[in-house]
Backbone as JSON Lines, residues from 0, in Angstrom:
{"i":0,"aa":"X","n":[0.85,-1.18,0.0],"ca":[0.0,0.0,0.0],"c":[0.89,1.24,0.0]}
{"i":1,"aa":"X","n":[0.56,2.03,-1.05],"ca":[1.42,3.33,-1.03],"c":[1.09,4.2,-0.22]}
{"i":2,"aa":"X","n":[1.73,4.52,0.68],"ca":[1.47,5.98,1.96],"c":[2.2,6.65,2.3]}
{"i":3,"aa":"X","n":[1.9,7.98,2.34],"ca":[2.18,9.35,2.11],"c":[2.12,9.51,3.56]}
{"i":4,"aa":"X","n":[3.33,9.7,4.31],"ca":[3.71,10.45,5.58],"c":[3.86,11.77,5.45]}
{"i":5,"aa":"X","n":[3.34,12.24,6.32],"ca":[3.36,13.46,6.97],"c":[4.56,13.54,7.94]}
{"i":6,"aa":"X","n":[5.91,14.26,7.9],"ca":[6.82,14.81,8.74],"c":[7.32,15.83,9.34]}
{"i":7,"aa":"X","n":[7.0,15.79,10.66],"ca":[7.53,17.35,11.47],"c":[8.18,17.08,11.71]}
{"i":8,"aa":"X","n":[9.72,16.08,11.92],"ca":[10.9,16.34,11.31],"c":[11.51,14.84,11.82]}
{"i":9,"aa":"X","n":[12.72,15.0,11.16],"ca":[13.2,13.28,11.04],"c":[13.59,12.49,12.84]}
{"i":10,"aa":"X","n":[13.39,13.1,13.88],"ca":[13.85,13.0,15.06],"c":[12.27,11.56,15.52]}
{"i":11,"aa":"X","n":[11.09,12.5,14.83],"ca":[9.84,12.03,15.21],"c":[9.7,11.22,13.77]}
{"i":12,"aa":"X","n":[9.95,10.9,13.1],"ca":[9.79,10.18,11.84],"c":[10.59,8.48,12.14]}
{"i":13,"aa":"X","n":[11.93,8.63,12.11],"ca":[12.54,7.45,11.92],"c":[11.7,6.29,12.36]}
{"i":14,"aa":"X","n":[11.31,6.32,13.36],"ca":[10.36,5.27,13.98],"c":[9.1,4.7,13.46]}
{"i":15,"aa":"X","n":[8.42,6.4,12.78],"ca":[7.06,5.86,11.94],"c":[7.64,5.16,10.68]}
{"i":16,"aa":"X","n":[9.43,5.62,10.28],"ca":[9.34,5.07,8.36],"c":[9.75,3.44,8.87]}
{"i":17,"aa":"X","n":[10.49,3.07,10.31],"ca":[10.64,2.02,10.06],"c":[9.76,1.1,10.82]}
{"i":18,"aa":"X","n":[8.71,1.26,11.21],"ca":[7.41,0.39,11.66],"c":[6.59,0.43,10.56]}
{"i":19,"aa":"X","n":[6.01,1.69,9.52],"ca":[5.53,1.33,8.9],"c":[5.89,0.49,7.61]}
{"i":20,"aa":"X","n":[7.37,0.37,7.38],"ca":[8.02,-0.35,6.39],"c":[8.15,-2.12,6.75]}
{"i":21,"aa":"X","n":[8.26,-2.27,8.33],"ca":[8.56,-3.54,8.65],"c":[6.88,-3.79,8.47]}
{"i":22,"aa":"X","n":[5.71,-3.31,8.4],"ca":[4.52,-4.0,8.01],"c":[3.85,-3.84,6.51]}
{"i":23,"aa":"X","n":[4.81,-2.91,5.89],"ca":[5.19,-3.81,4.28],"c":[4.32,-2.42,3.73]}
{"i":24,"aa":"X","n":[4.47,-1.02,4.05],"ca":[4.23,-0.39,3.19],"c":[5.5,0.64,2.48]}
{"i":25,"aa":"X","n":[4.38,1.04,1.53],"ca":[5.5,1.65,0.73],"c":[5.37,2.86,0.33]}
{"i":26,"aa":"X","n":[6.2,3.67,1.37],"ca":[6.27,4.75,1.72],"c":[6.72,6.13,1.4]}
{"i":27,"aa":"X","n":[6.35,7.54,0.67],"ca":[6.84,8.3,0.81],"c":[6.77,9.95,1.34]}
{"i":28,"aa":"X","n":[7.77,10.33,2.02],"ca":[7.83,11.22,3.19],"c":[7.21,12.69,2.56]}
{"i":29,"aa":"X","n":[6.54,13.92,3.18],"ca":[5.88,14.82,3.21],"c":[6.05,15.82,4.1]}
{"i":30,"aa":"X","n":[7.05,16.54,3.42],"ca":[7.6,17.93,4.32],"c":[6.59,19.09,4.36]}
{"i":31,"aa":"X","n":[5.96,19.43,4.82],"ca":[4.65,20.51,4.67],"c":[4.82,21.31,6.05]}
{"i":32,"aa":"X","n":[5.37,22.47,6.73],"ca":[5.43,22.4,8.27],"c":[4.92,24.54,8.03]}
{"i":33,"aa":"X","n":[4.35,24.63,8.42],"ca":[4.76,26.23,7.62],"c":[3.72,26.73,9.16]}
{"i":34,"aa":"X","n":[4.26,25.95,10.19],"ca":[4.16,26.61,11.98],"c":[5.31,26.98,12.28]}
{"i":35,"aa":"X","n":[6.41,26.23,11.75],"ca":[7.79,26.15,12.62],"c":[8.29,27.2,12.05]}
{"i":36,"aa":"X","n":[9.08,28.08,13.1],"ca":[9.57,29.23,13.51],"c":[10.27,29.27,14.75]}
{"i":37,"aa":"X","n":[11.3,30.33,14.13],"ca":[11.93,31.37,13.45],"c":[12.48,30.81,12.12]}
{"i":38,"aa":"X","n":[13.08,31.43,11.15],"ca":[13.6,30.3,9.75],"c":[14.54,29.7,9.89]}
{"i":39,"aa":"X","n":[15.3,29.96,11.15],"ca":[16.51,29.12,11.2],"c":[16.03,28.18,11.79]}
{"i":40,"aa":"X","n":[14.62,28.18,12.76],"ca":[14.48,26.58,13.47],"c":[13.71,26.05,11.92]}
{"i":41,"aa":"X","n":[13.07,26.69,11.19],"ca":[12.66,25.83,9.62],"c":[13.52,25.18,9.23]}
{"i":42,"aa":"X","n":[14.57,25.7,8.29],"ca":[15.37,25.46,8.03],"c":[16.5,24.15,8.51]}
{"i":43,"aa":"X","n":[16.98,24.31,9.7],"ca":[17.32,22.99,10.65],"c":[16.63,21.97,10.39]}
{"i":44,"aa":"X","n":[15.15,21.99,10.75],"ca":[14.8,20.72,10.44],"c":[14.09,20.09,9.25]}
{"i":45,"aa":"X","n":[14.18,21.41,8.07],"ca":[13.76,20.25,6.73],"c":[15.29,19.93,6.6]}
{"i":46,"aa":"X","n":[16.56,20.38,6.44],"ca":[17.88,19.75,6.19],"c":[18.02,19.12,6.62]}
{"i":47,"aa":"X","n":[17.74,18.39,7.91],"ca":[17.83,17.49,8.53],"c":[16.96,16.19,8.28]}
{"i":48,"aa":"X","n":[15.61,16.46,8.08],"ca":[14.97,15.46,7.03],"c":[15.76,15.14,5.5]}
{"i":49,"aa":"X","n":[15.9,16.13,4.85],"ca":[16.5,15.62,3.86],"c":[17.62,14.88,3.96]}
{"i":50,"aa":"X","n":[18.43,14.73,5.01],"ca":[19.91,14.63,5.14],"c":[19.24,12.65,5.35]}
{"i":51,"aa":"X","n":[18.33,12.81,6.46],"ca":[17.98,11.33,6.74],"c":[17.0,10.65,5.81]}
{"i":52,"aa":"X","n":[15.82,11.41,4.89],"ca":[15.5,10.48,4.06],"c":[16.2,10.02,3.05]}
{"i":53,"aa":"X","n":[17.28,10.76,2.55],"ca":[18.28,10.12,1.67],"c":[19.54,9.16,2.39]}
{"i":54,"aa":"X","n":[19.36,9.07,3.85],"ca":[20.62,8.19,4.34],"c":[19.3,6.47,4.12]}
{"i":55,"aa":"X","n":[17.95,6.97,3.99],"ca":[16.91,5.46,4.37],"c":[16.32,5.39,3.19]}
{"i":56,"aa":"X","n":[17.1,6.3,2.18],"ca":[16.19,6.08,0.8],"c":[14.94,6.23,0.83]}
{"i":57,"aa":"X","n":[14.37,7.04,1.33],"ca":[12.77,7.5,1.45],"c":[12.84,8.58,0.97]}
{"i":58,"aa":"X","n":[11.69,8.59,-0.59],"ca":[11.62,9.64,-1.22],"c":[10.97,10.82,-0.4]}
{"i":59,"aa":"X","n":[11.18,11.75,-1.13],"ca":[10.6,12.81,-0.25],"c":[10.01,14.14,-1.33]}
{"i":60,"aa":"X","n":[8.45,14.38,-0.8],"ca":[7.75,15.49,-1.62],"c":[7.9,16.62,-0.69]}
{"i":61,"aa":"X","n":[8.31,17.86,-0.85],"ca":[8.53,19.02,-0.53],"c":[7.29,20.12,-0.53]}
{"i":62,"aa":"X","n":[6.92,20.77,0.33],"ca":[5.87,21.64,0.39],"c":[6.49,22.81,1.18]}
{"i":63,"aa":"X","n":[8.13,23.08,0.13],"ca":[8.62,24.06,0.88],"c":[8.55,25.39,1.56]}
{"i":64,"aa":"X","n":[7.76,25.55,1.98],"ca":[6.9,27.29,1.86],"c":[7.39,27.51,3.71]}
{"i":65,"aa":"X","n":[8.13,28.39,3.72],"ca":[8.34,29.0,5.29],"c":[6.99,29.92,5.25]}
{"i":66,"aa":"X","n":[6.12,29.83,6.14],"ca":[4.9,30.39,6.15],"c":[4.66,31.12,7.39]}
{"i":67,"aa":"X","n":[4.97,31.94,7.84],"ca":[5.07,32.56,9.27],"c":[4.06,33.43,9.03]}
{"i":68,"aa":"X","n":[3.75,34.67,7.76],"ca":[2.59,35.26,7.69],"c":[1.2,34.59,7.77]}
{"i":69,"aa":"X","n":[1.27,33.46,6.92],"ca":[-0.37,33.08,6.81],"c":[-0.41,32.15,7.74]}
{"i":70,"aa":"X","n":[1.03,31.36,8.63],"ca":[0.4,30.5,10.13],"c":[-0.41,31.58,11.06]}
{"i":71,"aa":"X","n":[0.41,32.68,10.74],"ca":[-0.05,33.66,11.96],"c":[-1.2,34.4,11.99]}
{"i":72,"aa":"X","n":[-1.75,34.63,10.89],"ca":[-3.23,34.99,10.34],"c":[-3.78,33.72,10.61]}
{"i":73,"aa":"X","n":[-3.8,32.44,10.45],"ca":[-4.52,31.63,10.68],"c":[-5.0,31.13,12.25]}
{"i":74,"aa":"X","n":[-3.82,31.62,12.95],"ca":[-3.8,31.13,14.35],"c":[-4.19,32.16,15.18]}
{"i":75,"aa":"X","n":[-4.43,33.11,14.72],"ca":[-4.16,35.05,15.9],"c":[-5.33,35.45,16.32]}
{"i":76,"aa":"X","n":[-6.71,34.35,15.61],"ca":[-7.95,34.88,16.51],"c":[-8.15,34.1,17.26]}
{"i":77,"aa":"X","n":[-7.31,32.91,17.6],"ca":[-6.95,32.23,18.52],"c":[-5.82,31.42,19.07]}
{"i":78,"aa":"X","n":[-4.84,32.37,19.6],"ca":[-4.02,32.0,20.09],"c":[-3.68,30.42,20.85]}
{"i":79,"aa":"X","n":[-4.58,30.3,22.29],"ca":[-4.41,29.05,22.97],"c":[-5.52,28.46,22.03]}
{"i":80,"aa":"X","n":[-5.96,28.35,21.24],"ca":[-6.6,26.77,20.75],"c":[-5.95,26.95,19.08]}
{"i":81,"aa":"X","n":[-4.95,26.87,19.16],"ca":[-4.14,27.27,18.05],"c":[-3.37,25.69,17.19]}
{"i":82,"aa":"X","n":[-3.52,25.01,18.12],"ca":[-2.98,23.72,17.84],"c":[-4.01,23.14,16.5]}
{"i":83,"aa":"X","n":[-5.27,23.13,16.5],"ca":[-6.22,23.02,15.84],"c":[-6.01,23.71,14.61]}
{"i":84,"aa":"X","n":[-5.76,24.76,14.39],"ca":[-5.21,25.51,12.79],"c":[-4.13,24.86,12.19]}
{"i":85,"aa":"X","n":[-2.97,24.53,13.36],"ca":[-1.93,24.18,12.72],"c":[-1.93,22.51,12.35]}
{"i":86,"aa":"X","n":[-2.78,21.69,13.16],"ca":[-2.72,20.5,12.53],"c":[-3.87,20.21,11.33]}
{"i":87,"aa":"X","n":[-5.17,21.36,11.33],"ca":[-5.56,21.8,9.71],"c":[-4.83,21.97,8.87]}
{"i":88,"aa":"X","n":[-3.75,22.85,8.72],"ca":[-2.89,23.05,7.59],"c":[-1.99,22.02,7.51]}
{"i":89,"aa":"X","n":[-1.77,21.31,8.24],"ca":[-0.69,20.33,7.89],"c":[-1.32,18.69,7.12]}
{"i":90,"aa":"X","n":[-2.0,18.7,7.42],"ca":[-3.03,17.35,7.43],"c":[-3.56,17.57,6.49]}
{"i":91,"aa":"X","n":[-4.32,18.57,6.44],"ca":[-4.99,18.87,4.77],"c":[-4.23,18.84,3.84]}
{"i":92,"aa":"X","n":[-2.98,19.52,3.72],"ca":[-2.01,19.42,3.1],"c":[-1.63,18.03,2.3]}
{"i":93,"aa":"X","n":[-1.38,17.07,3.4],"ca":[-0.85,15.72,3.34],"c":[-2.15,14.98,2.58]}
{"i":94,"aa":"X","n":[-3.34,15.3,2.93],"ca":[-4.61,14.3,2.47],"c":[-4.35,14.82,0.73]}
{"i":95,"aa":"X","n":[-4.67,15.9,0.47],"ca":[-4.59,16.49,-0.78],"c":[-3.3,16.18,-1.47]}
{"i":96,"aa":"X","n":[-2.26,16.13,-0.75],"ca":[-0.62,15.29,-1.86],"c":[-1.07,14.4,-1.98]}
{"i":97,"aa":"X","n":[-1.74,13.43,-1.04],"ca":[-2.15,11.71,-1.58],"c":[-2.96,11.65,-2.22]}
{"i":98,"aa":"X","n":[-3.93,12.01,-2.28],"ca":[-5.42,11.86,-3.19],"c":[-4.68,12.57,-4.75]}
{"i":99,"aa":"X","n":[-4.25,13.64,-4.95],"ca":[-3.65,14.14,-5.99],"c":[-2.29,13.34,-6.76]}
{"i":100,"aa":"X","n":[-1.1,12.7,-5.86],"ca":[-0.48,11.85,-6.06],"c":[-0.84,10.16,-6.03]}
{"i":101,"aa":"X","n":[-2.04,9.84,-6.07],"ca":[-1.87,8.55,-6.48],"c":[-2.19,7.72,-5.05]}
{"i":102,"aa":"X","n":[-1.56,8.37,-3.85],"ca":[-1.19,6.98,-2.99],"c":[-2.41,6.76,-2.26]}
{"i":103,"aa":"X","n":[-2.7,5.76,-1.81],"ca":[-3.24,4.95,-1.03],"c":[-4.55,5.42,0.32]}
{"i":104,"aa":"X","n":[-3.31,6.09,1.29],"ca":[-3.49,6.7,2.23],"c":[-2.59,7.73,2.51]}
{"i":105,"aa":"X","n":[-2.54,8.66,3.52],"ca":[-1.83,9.49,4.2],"c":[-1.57,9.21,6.24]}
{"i":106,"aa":"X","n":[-0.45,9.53,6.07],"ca":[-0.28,9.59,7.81],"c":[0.61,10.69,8.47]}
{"i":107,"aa":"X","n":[0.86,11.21,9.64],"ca":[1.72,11.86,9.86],"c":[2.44,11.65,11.42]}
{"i":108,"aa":"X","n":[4.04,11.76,11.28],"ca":[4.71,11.3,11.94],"c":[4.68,12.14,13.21]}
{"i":109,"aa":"X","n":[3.68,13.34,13.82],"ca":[2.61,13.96,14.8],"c":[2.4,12.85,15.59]}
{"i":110,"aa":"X","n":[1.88,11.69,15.07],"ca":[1.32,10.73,16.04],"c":[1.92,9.94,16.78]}
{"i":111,"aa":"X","n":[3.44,10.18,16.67],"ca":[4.62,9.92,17.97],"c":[4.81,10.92,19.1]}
{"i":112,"aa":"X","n":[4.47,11.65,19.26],"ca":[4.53,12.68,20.13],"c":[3.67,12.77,21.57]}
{"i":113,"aa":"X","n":[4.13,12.26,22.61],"ca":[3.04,12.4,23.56],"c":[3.12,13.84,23.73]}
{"i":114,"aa":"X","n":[3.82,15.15,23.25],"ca":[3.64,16.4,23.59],"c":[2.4,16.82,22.51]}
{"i":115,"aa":"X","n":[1.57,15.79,21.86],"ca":[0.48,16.63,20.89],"c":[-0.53,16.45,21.3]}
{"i":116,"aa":"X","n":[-2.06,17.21,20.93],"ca":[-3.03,16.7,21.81],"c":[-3.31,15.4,20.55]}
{"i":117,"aa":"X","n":[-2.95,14.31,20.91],"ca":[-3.0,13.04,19.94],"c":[-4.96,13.1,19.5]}
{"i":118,"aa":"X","n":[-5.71,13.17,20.66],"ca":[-7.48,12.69,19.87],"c":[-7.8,13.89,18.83]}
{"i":119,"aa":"X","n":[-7.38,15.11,18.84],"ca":[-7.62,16.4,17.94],"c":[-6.75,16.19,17.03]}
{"i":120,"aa":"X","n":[-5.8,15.55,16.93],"ca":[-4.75,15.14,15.64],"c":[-5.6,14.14,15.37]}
{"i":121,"aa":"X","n":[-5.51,13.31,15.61],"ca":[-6.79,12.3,14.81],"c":[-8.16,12.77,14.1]}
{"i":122,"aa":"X","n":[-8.55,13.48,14.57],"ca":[-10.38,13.99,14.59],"c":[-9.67,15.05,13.62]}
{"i":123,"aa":"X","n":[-8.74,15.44,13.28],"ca":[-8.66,16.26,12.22],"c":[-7.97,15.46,11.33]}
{"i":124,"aa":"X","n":[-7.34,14.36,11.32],"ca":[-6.65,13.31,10.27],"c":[-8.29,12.97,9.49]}
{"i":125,"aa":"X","n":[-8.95,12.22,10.07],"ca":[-10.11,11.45,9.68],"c":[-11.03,12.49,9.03]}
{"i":126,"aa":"X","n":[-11.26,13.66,9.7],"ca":[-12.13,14.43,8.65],"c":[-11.44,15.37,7.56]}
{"i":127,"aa":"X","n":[-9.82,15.14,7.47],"ca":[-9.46,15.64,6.19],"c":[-9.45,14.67,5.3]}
{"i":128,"aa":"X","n":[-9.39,13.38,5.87],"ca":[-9.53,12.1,4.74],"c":[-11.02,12.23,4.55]}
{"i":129,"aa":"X","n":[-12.05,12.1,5.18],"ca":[-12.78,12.18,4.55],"c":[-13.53,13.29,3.33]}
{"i":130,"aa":"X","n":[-13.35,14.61,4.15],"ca":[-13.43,15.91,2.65],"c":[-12.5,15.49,1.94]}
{"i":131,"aa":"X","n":[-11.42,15.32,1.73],"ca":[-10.77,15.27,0.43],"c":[-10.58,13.94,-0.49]}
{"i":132,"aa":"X","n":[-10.85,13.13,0.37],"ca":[-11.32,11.4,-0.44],"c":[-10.45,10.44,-0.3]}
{"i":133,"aa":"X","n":[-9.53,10.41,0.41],"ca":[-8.15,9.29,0.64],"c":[-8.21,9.25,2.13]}
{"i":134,"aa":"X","n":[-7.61,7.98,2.16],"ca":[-7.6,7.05,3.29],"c":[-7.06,7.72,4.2]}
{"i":135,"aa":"X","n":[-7.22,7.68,5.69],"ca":[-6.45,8.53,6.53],"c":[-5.98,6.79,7.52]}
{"i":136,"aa":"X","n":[-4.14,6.86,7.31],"ca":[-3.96,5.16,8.2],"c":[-3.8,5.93,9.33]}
{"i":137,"aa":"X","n":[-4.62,5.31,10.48],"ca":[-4.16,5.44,12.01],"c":[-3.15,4.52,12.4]}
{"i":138,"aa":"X","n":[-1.9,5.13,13.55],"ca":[-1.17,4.39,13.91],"c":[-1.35,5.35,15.4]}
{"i":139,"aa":"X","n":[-0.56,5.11,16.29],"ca":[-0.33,5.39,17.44],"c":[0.74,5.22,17.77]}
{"i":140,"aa":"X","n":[1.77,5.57,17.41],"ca":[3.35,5.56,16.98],"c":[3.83,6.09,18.77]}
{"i":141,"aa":"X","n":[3.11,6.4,19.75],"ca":[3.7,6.81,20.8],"c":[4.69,6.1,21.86]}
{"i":142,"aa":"X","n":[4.58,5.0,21.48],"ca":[5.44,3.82,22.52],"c":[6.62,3.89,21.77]}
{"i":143,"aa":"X","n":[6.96,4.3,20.57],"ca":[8.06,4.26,20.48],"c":[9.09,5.63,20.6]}
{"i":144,"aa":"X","n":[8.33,6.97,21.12],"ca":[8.91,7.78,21.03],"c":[10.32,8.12,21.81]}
{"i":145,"aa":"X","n":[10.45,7.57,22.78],"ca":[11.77,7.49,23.27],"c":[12.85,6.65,22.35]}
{"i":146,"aa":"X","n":[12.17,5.38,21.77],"ca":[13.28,4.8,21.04],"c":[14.26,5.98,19.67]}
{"i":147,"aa":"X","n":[12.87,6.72,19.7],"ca":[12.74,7.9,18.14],"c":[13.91,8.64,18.65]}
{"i":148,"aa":"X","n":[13.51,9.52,20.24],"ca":[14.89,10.48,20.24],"c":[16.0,9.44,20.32]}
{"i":149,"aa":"X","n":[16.23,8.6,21.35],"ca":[17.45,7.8,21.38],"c":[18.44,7.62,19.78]}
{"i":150,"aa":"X","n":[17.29,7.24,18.8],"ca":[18.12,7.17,17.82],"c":[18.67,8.13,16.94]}
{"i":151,"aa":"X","n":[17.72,9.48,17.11],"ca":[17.97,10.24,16.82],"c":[19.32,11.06,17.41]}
{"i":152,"aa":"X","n":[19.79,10.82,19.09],"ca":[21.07,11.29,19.5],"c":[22.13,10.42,18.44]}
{"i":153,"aa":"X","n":[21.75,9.18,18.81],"ca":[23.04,8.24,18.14],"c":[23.32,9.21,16.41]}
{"i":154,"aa":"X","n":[22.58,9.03,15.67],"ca":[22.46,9.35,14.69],"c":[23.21,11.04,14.46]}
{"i":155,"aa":"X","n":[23.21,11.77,15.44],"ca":[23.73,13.47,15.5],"c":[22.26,14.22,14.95]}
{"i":156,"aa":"X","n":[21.34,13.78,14.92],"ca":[20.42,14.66,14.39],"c":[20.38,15.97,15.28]}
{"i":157,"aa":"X","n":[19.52,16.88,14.23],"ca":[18.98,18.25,14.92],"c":[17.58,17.8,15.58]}
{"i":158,"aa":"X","n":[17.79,17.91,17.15],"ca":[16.95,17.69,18.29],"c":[16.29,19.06,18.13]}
{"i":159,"aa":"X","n":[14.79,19.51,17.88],"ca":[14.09,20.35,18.73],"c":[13.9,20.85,20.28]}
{"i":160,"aa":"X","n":[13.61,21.6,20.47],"ca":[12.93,21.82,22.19],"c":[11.7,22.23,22.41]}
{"i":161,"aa":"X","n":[10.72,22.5,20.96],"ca":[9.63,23.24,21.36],"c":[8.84,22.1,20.0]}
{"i":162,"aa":"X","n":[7.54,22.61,20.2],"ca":[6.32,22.01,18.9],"c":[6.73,22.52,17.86]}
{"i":163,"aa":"X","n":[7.31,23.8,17.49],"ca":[7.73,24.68,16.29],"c":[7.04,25.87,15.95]}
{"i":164,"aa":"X","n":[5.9,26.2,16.89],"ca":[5.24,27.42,16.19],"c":[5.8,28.55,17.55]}
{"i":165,"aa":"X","n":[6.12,29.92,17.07],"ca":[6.37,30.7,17.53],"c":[6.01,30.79,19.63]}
{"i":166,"aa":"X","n":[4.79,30.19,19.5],"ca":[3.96,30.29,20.71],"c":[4.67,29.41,21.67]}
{"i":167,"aa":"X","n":[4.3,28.43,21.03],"ca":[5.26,27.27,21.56],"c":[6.85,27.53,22.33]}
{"i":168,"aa":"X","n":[7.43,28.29,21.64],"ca":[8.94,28.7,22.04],"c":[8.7,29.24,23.29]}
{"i":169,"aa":"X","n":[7.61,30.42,22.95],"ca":[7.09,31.37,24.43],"c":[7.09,30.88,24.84]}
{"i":170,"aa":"X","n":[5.91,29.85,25.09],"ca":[5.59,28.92,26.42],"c":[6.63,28.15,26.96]}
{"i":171,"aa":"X","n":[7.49,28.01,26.49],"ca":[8.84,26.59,27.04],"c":[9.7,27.78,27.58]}
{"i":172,"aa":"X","n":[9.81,28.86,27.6],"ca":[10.55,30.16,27.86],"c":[10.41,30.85,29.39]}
{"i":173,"aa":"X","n":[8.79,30.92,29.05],"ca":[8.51,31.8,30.21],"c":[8.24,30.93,31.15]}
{"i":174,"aa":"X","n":[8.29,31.85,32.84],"ca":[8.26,31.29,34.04],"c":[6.7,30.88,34.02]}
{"i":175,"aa":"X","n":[5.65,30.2,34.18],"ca":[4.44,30.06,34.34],"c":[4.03,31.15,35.27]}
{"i":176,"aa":"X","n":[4.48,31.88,36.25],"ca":[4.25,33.22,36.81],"c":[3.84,33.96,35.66]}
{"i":177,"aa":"X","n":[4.4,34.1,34.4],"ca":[4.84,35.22,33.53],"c":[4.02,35.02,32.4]}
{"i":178,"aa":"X","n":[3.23,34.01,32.42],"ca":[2.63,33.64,31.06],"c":[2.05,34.57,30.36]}
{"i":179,"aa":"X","n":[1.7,34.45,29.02],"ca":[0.79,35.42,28.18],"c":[-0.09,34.65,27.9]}
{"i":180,"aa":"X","n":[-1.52,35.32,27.85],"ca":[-2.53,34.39,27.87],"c":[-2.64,34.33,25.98]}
């Protein structure tokens, strides 16, 4: 089955390309991220995807667009429920490369992350597969996320510290005394 991953960057990936490969699909990767900010944290981690889908031979479709104006119009009439815009644009994104490219289904490597709200990443996976007409595969990739960074140190990858959208940085920054609502 041909499927179209979704990647917020190769640290949280390695694990989804090689579980979903050891159950025999056939896979290619989907750079679409246009939350992550400032351009140098962009930047870091599509090179860093590229650097590792060509060390695992996993092709890779590009949706290179640093998007900081239209994340931020999309997210600014709501700041804290902001997670919801940004896994719209990313997901929609990914459903529409697969249905337009041919493959199968779509997934995204989001669903390793116990830092995401995982049931609103889903509930927005399933109803972009369904408006746009391609399969949305569920996995639950979270048990392996420690194995993900581990290999990712071995490996020298570029480690994140935040989700990638501007807000995100704030929040890992400030004292919880200090917050901005």
């Amino acid at each position: 089955m041909k499927t179209l991953l979704h990647i917020c960057c190769a640290p949280c990936a390695n694990q989804c390309i090689d579980v979903l490969r050891a159950d025999g699909f056939e896979l290619t990767g989907f750079w679409y991220n246009p939350n992550i900010h400032p351009f140098t944290e962009y930047r870091s981690r599509r090179n860093c995807l590229r650097d590792y889908a060509q060390q695992v031979e996993l092709p890779l479709l590009e949706r290179d667009e640093y998007g900081l104006r239209p994340f931020v119009r999309e997210v600014a009439p709501d700041i804290a429920g902001r997670c919801v815009k940004c896994y719209e644009l990313r997901l929609y994104a990914a459903a529409q490369t697969a249905l337009e490219g041919g493959f199968d289904s779509f997934t995204s490597s989001l669903f390793i992350s116990p830092y995401q709200n995982h049931e609103l990443l889903r509930e927005v996976a399933e109803r972009a597969a369904r408006e746009v007409g391609v399969a949305f595969l569920y996995r639950d990739f979270r048990p392996y996320f420690r194995a993900g960074q581990e290999r990712a140190r071995e490996l020298g990858m570029y480690i994140q510290k935040y989700c990638g959208c501007v807000f995100s940085e704030e929040e890992r920054y400030l004292k919880p005394s200090k917050r901005v609502p």
